[in-house]
C-alpha positions as CSV (number, residue, x, y, z in Angstrom):
1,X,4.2,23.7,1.2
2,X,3.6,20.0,1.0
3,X,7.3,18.6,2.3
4,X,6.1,21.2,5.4
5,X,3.9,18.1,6.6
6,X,6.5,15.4,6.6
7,X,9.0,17.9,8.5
8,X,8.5,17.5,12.7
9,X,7.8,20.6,14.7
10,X,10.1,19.0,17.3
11,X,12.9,16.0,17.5
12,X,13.9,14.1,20.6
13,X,16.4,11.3,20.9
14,X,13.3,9.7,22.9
15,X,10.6,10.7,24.7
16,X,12.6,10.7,28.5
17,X,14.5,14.1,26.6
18,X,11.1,15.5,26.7
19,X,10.7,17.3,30.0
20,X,6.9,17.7,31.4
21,X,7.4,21.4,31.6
22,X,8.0,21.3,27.7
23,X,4.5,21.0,27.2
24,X,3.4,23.7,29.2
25,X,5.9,26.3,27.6
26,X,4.6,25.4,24.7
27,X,1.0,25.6,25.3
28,X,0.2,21.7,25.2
29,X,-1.9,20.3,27.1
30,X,-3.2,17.1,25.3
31,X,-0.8,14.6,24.2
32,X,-1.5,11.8,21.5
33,X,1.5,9.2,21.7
34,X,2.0,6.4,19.6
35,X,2.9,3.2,21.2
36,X,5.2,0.7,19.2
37,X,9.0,2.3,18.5
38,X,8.0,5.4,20.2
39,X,7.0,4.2,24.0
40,X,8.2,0.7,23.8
41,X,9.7,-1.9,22.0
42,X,7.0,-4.1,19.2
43,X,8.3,-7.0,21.9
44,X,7.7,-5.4,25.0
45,X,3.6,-5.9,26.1
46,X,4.2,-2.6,28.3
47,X,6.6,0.8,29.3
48,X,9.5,0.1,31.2
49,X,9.4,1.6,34.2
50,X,11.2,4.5,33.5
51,X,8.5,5.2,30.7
52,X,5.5,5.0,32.9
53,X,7.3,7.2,35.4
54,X,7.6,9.6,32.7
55,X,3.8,9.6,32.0
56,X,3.0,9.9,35.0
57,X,5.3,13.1,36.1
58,X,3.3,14.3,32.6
59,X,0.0,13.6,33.5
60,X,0.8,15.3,36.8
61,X,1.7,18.5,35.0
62,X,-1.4,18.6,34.0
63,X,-0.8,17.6,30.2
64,X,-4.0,15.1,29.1
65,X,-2.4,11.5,27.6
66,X,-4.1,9.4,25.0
67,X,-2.3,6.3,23.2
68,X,-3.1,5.8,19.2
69,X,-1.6,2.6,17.4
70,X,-2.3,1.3,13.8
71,X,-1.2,-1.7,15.4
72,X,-4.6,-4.6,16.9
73,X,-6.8,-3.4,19.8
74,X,-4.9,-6.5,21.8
75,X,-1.8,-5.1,21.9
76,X,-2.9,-1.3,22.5
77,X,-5.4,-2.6,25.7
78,X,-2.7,-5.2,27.0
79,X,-0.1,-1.7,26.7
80,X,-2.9,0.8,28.0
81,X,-3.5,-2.0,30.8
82,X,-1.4,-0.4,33.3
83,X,-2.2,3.2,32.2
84,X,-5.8,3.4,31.8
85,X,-6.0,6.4,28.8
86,X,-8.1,6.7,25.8
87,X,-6.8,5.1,23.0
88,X,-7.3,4.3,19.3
89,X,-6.0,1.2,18.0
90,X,-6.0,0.2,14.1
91,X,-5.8,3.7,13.6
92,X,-5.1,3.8,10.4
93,X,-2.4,6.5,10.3
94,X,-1.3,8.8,8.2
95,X,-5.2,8.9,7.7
96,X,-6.8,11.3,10.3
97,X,-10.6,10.1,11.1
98,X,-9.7,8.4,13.9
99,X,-7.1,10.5,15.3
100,X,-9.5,13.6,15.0
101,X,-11.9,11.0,16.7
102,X,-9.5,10.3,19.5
103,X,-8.9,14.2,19.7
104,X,-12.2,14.9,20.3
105,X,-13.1,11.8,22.6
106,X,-10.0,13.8,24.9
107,X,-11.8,17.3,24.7
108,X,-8.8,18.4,23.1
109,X,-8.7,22.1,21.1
110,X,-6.2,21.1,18.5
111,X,-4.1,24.7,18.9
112,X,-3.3,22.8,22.5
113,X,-2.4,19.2,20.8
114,X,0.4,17.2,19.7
115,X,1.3,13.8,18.5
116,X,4.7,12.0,19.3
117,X,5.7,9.6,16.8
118,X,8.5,7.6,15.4
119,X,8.1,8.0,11.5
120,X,7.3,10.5,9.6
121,X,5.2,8.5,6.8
122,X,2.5,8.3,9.9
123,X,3.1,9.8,13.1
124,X,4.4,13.4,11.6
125,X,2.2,13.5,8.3
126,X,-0.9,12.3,10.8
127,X,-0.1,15.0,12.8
128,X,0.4,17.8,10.5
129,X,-3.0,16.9,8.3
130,X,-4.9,16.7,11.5
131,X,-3.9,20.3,12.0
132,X,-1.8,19.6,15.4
133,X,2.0,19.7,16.2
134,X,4.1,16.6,15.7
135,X,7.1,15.6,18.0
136,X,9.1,13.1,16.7
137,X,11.9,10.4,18.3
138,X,13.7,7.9,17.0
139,X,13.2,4.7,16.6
140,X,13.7,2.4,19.7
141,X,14.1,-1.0,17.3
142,X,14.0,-1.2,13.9
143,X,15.4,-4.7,14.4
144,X,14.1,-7.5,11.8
145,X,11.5,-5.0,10.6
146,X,12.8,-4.6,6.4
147,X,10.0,-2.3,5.7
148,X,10.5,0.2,8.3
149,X,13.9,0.0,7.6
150,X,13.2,0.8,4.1
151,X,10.9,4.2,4.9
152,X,13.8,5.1,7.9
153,X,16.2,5.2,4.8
154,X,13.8,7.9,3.3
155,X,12.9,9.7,6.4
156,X,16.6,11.1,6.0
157,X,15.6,14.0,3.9
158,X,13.0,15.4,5.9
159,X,15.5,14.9,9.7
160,X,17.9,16.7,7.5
161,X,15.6,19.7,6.8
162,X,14.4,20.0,10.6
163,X,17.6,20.0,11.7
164,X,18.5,22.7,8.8
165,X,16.0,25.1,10.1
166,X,16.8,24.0,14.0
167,X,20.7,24.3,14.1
168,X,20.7,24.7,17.9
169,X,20.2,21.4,19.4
């Protein structure tokens, strides 16, 4: 069913919720993140601390980490600076060539991938149409940013149906 794309396979209040042994129940062992509302603030050049702590007890699980933006190769290299992963910036999300590309550049089987996101118009519909599970968090800031205020507002439907079929929280 076609809303089935827009709906996450997972939700987290932010990514520090998701604990490193969550990817390995669940047979993940690549991760795609997004960058900008999802791993930092659009301000913020790079993690917080607590974030690159988090990628690194990750990485140390075993889990492969790759960082795709639609946002300018400046900001994902000055972000990746401290990190050193693939990445894909100007991605062109919800679109999937480059994702797939990114994918493959990580050696990635898709049945063992995921994408963590903060909207569902990109992240989760990427995700899905690239045939890979999408995690979802909210928003860090959506702060002076009218437009993705305005597709927040109709994210609302699709939250409410995840939660729907995922009443324990």
């Amino acid at each position: 069913m076609l809303k089935d794309k827009f709906i996450p396979d997972y939700m987290f209040d932010n990514v520090l919720r998701i604990k490193p042994e969550f990817f390995a129940d669940n047979g993940i062992r690549f991760i795609v993140s997004d960058i900008d509302n999802t791993l930092t603030t659009y301000d913020e050049p790079i993690a917080c601390e607590e974030i690159r702590d988090w990628l690194d007890r990750v990485e140390a699980s075993g889990v492969r980490i790759a960082f795709i933006s639609n946002n300018n190769e400046d900001r994902v290299y000055m972000f990746n600076s401290v990190h050193g992963y693939l990445t894909q910036s100007r991605a062109g999300k919800p679109g999937t060539r480059k994702l797939k590309k990114l994918l493959k550049r990580m050696g990635a089987e898709r049945s063992a991938a995921c994408m963590i996101g903060d909207q569902i118009f990109t992240d989760v519909l990427c995700a899905h149409r690239a045939g890979i599970r999408a995690l979802m968090v909210r928003s860090m800031d959506v702060t002076g940013r009218p437009f993705l205020k305005f597709k927040k507002y109709f994210e609302h439907y699709f939250i409410e149906e995840y939660y729907a079929r995922n009443p324990v929280r």
